[in-house]
MOPAC internal coordinates of N, CA, C and O (Angstrom, degrees):
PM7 1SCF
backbone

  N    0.0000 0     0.00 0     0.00 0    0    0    0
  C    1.4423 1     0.00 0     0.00 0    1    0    0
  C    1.5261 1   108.80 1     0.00 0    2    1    0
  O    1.2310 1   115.84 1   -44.27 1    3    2    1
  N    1.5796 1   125.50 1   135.73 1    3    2    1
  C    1.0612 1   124.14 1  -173.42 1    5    3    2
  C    1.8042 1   121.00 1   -61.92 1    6    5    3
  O    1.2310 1   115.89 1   -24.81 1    7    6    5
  N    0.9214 1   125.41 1   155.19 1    7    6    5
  C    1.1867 1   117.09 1   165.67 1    9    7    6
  C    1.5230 1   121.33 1  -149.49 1   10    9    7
  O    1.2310 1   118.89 1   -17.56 1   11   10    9
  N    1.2220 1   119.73 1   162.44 1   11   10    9
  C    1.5993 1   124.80 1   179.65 1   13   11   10
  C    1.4621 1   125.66 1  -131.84 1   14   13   11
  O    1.2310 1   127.44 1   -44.32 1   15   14   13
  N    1.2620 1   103.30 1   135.68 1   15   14   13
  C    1.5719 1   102.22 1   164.90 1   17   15   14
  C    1.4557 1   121.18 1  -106.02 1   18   17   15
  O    1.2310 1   120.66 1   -15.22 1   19   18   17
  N    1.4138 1   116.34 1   164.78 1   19   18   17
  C    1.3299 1   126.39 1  -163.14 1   21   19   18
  C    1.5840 1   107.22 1  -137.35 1   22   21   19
  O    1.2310 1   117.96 1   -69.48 1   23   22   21
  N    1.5856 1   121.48 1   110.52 1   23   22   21
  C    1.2633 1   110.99 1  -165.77 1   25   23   22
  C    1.3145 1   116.81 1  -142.11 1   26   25   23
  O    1.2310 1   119.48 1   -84.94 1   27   26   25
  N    1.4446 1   118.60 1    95.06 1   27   26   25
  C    1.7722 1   139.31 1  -166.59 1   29   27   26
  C    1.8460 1   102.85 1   -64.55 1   30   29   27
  O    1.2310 1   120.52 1   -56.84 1   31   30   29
  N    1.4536 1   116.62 1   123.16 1   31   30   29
  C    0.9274 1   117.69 1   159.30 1   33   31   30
  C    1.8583 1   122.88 1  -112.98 1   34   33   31
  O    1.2310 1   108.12 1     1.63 1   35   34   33
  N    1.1019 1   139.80 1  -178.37 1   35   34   33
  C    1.1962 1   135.82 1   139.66 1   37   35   34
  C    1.7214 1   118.37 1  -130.62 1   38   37   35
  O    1.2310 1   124.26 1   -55.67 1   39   38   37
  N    1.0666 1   109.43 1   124.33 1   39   38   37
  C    1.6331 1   135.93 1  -149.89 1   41   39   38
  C    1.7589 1    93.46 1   -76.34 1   42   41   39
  O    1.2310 1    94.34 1    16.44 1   43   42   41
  N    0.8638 1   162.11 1  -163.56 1   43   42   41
  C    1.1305 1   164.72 1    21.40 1   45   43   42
  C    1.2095 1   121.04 1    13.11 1   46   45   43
  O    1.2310 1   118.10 1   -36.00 1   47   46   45
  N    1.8375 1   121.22 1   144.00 1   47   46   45
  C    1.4391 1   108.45 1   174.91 1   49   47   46
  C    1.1651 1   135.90 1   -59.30 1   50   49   47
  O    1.2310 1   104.26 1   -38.88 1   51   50   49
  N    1.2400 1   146.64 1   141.12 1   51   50   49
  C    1.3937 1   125.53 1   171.64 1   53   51   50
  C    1.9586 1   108.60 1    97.69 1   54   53   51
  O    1.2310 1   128.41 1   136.41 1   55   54   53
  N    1.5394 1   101.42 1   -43.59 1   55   54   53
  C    1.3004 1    88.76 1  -176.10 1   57   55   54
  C    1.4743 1   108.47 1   -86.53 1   58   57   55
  O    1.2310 1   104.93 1  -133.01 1   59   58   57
  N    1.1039 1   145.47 1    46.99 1   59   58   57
  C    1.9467 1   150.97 1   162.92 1   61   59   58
  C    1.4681 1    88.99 1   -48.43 1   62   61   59
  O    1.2310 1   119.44 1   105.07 1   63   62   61
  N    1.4150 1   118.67 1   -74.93 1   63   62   61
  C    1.3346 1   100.84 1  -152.12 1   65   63   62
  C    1.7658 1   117.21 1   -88.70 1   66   65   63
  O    1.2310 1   137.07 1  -162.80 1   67   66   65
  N    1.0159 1    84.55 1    17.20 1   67   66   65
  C    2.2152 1    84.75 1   164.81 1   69   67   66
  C    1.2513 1    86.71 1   -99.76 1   70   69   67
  O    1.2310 1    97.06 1   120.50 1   71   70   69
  N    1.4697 1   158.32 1   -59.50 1   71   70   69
  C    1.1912 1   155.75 1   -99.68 1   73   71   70
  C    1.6766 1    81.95 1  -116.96 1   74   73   71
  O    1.2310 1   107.72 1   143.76 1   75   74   73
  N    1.1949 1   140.51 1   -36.24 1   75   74   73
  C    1.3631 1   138.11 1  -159.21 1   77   75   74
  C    1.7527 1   105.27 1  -109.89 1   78   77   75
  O    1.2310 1   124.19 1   175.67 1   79   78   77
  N    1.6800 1   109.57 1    -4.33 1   79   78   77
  C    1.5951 1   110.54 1  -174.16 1   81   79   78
  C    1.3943 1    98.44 1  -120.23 1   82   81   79
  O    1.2310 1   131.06 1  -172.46 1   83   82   81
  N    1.4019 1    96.27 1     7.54 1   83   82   81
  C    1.7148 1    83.69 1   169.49 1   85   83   82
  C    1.4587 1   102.78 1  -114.64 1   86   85   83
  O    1.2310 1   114.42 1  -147.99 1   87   86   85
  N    1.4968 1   128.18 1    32.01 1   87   86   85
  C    1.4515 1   135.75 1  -168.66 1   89   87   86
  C    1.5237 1   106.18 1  -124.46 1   90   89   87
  O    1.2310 1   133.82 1   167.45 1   91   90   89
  N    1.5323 1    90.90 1   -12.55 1   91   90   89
  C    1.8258 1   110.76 1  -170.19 1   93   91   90
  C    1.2626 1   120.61 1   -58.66 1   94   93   91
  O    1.2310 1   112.11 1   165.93 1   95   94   93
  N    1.1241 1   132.49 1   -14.07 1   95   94   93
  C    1.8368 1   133.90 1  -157.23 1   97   95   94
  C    2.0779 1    92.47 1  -150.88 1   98   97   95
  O    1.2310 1   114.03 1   175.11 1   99   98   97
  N    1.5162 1   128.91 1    -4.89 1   99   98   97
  C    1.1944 1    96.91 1  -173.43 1  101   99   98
  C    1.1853 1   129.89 1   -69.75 1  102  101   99
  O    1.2310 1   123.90 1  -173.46 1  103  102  101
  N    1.6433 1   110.12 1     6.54 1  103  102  101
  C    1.4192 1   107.40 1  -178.69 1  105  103  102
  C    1.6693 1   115.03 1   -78.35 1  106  105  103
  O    1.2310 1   130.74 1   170.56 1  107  106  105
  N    1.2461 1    96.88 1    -9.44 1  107  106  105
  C    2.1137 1   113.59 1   162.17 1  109  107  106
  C    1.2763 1   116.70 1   -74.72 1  110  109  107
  O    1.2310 1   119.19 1   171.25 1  111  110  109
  N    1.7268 1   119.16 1    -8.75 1  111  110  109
  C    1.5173 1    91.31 1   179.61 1  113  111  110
  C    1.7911 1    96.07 1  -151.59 1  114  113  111
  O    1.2310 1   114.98 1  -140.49 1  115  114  113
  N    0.9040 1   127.12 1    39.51 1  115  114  113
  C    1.4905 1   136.17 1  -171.17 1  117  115  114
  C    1.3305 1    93.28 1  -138.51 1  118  117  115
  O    1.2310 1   117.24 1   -90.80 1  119  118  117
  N    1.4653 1   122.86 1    89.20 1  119  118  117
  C    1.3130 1   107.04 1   177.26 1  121  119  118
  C    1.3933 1   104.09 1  -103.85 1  122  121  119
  O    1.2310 1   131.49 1   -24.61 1  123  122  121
  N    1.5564 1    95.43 1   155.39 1  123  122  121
  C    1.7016 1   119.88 1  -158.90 1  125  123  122
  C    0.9737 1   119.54 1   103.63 1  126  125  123
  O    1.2310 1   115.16 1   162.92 1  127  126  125
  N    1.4898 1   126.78 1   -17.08 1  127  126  125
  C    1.4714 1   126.51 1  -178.03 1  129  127  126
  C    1.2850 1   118.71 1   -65.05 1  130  129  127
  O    1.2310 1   112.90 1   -49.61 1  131  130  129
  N    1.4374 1   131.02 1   130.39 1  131  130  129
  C    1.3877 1   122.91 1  -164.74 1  133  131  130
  C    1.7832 1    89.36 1  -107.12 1  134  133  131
  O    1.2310 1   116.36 1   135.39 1  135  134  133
  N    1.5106 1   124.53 1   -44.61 1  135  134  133
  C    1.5183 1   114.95 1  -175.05 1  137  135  134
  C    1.4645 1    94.80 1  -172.70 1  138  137  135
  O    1.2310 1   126.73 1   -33.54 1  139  138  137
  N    1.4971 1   104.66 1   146.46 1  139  138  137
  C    1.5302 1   122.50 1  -179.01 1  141  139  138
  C    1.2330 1    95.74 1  -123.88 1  142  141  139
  O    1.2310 1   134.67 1    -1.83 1  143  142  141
  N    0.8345 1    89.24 1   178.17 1  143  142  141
  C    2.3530 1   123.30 1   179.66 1  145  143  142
  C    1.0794 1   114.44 1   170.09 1  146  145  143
  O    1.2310 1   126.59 1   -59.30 1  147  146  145
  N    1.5857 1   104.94 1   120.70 1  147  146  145
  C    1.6068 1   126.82 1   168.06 1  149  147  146
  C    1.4388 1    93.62 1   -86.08 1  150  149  147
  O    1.2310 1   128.60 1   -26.73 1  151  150  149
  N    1.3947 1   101.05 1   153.27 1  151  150  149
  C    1.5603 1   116.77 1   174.52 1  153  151  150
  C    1.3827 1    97.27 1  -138.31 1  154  153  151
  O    1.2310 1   120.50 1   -37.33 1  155  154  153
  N    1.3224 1   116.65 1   142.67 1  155  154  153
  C    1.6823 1   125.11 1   160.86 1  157  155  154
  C    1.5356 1   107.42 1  -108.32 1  158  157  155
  O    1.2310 1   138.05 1   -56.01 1  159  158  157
  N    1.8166 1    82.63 1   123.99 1  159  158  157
  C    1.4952 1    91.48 1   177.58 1  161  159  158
  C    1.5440 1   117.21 1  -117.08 1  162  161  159
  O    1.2310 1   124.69 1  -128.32 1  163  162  161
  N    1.7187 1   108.59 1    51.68 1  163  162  161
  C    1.0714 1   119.91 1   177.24 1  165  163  162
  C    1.5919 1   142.21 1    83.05 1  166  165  163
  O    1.2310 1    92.56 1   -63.52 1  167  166  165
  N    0.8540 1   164.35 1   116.48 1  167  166  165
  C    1.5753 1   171.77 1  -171.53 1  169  167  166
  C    1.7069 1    92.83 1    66.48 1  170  169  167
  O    1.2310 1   123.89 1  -113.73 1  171  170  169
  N    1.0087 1   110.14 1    66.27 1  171  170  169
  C    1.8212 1   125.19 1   174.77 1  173  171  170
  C    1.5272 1   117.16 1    27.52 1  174  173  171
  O    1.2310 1   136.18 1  -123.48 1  175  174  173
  N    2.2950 1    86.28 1    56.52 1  175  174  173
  C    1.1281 1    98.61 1   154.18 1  177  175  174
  C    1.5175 1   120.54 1  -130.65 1  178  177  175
  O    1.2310 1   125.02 1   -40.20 1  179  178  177
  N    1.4845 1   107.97 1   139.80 1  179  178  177
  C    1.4401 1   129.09 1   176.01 1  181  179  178
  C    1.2102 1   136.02 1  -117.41 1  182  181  179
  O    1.2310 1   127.19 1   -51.56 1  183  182  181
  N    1.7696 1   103.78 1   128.44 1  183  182  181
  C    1.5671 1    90.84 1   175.89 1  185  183  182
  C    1.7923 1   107.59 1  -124.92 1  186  185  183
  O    1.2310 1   123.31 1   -49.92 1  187  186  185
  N    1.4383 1   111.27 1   130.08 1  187  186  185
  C    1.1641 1   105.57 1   151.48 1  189  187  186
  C    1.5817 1   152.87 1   -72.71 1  190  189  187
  O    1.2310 1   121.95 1   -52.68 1  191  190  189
  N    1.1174 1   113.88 1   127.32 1  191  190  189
  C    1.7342 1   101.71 1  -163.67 1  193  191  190
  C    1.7289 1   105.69 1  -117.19 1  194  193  191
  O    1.2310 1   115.26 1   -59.67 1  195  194  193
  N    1.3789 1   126.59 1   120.33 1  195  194  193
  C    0.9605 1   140.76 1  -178.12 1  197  195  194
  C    1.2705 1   138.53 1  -108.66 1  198  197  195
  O    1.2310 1   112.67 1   -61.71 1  199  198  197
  N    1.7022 1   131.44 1   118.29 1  199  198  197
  C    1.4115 1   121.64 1  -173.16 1  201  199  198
  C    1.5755 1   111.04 1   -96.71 1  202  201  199
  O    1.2310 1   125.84 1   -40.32 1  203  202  201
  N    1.3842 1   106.38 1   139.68 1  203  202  201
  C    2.0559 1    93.92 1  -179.65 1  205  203  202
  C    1.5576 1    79.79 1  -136.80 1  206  205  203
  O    1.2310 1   137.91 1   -13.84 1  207  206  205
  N    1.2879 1    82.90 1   166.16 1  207  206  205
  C    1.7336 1   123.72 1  -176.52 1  209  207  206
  C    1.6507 1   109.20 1   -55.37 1  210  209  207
  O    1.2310 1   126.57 1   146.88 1  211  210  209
  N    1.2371 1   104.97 1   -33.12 1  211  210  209
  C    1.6466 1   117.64 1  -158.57 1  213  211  210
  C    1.4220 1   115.53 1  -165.95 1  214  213  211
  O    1.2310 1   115.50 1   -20.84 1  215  214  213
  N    1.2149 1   126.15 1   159.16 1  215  214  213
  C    1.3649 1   113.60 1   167.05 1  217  215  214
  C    1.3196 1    98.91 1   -73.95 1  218  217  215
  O    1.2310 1   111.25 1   130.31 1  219  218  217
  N    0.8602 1   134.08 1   -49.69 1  219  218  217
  C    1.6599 1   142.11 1  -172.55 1  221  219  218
  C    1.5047 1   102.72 1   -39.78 1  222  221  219
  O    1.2310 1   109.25 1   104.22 1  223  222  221
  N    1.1314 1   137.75 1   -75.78 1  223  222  221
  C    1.4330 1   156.71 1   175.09 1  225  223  222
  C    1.4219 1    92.20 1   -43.51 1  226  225  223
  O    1.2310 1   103.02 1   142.68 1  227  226  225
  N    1.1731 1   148.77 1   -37.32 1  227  226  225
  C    1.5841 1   138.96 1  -173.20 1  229  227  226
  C    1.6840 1   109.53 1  -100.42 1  230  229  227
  O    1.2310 1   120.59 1   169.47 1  231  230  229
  N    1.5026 1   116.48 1   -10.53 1  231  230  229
  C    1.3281 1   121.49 1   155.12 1  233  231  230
  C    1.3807 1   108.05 1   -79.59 1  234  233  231
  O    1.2310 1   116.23 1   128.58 1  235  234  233
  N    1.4856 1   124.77 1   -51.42 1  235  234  233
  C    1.4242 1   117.44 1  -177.55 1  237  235  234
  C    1.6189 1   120.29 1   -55.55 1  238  237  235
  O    1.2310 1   128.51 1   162.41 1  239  238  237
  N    1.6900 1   101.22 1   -17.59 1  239  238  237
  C    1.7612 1   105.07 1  -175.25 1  241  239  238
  C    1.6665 1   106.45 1   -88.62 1  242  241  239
  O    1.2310 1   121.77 1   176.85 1  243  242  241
  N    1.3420 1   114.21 1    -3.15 1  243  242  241
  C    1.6785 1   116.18 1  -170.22 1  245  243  242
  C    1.5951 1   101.83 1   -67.96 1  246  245  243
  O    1.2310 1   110.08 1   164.96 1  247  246  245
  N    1.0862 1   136.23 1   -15.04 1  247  246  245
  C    1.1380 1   118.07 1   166.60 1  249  247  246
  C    1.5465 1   122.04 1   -83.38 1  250  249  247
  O    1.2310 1   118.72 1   156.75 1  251  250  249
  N    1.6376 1   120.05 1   -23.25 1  251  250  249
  C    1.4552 1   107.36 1  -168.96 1  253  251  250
  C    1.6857 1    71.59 1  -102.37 1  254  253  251
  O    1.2310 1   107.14 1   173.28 1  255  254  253
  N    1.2030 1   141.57 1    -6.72 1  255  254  253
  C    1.7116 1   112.00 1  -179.12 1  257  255  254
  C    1.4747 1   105.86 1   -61.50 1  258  257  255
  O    1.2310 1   122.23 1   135.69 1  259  258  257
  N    1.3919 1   113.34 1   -44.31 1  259  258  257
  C    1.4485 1   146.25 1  -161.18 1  261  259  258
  C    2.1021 1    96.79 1   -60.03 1  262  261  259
  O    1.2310 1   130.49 1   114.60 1  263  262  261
  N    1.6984 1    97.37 1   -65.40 1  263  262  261
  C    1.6587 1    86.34 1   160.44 1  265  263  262
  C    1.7149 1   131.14 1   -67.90 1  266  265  263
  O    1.2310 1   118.74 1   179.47 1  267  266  265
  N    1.1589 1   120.02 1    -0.53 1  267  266  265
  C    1.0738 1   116.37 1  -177.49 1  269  267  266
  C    1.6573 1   102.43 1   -70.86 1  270  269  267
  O    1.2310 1   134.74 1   121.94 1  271  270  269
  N    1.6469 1    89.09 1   -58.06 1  271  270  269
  C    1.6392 1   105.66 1  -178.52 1  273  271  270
  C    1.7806 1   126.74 1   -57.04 1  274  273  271
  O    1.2310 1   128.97 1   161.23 1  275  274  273
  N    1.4470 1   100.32 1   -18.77 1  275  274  273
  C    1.6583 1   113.51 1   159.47 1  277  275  274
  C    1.2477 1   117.58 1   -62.18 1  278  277  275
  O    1.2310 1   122.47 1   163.58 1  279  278  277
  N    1.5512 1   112.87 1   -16.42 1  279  278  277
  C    1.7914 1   104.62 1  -146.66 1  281  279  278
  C    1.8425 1    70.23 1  -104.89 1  282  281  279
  O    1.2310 1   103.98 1   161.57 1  283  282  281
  N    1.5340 1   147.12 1   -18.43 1  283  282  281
  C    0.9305 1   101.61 1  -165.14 1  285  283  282
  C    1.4281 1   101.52 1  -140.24 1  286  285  283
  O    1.2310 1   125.27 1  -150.58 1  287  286  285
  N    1.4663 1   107.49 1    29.42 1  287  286  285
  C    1.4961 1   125.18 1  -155.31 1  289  287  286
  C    2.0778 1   102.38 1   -63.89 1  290  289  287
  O    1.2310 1   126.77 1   146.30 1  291  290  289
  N    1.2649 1   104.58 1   -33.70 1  291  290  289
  C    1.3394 1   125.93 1  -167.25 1  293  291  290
  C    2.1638 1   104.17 1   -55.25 1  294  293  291
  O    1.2310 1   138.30 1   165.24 1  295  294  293
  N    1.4472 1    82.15 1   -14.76 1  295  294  293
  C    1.9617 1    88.18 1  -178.03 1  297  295  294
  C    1.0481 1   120.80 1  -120.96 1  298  297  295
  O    1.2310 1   124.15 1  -152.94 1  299  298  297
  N    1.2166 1   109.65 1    27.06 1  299  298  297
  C    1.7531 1   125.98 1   157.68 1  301  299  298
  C    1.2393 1   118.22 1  -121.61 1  302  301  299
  O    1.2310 1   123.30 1   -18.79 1  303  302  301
  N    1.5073 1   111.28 1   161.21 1  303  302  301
  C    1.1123 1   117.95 1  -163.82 1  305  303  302
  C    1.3777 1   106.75 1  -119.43 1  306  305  303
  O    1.2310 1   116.65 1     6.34 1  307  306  305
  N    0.7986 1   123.97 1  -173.66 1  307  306  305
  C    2.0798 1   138.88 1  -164.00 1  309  307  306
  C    1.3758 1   103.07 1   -91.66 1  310  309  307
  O    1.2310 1   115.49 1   -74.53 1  311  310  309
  N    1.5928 1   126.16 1   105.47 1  311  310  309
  C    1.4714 1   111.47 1  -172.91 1  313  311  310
  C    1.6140 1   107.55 1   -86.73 1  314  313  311
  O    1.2310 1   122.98 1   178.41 1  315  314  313
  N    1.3532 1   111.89 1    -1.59 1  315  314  313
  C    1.5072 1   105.96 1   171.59 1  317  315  314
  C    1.2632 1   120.65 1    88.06 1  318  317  315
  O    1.2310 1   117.09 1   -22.74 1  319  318  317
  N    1.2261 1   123.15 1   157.26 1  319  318  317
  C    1.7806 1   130.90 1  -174.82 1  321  319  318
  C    1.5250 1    98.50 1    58.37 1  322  321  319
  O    1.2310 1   123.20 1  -133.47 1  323  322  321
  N    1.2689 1   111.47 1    46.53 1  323  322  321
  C    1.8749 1    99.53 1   171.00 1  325  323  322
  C    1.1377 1   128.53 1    99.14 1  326  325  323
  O    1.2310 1   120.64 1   138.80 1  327  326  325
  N    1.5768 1   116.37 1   -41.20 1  327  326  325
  C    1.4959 1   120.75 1  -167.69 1  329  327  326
  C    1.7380 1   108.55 1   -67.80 1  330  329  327
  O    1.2310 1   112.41 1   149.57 1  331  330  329
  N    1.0688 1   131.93 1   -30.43 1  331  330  329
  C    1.5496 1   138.54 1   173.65 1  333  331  330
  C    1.7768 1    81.06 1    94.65 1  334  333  331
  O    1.2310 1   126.03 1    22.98 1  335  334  333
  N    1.5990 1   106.01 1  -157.02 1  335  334  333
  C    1.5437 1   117.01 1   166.44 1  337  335  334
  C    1.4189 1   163.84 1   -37.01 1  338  337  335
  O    1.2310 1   140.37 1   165.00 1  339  338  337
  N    1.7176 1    78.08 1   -15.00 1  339  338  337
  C    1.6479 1    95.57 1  -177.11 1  341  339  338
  C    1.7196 1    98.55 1  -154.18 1  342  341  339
  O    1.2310 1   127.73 1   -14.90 1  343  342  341
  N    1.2931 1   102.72 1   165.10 1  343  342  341
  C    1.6137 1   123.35 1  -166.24 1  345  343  342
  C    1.3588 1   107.71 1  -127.93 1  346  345  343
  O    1.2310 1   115.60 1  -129.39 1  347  346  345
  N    1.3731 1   125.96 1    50.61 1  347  346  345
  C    1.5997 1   118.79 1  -158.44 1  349  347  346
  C    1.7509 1    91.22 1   -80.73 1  350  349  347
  O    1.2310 1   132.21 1   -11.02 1  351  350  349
  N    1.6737 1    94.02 1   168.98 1  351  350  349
  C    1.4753 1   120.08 1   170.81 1  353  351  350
  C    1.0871 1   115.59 1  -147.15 1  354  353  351
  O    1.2310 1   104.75 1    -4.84 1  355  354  353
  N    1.4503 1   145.78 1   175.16 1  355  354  353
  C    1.6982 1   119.79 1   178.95 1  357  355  354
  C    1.9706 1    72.27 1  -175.03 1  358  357  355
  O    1.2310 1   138.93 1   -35.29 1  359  358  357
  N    1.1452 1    80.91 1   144.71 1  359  358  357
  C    2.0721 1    99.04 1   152.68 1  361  359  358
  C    1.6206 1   113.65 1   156.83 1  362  361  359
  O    1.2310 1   123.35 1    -8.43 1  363  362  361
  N    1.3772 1   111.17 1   171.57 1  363  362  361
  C    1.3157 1   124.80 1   178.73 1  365  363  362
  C    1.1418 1   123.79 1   -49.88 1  366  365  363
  O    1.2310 1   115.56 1   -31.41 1  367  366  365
  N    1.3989 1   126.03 1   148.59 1  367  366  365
  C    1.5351 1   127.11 1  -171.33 1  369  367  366
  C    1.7388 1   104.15 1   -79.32 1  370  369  367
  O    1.2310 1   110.55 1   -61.66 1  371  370  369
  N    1.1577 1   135.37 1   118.34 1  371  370  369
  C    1.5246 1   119.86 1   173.22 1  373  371  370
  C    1.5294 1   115.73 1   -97.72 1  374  373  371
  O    1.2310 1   133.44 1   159.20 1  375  374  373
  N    1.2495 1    91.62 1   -20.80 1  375  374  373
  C    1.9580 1    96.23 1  -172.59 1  377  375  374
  C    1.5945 1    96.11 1  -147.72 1  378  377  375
  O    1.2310 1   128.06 1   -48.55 1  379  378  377
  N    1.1837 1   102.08 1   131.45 1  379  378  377
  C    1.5273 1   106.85 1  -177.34 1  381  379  378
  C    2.1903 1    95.00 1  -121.50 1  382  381  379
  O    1.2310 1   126.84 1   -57.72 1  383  382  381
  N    1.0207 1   104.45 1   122.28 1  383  382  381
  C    1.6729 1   110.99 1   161.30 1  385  383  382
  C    1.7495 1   118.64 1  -110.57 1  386  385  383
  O    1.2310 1   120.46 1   -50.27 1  387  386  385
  N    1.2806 1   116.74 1   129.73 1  387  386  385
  C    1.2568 1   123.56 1   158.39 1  389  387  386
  C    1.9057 1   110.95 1    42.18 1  390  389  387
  O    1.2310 1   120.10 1   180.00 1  391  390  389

């Protein structure tokens, strides 16, 4: 069953394009990934949205997601109340529209 994750960053100034060139090739090492998209939702904020094959296949990718996010961890900033750098979410598709 398909599934997706959902993963809020906030960019630092200046760093957009490390934060978006280190997103460039993960479709080489995240296997299961069927298609991503970052979206900017303004004052250097980003969220990535991700489709995988399975939940299974998007647990098996938590380790190279995890290095991806090392390689560019240095250009985000602290989203606050606890979460540290990132705001992930992940789960099963229940209703799919259009």
């Amino acid at each position: 069953m398909t599934a997706f994750n959902v993963v809020r960053f906030k960019v630092k100034p200046g760093m957009a394009e490390a934060f978006l060139g280190a997103h460039r090739d993960i479709a080489q090492s995240w296997s299961g990934l069927r298609h991503a998209n970052i979206i900017e939702a303004g004052e250097g904020r980003y969220c990535i949205i991700a489709e995988w094959e399975s939940m299974e296949a998007l647990v098996a990718s938590r380790p190279q997601m995890v290095a991806t996010l090392d390689s560019f961890r240095e250009t985000l900033e602290d989203l606050g109340g606890g979460l540290g750098v990132t705001d992930p979410i992940a789960g099963l598709v229940v209703l799919s529209v259009k």
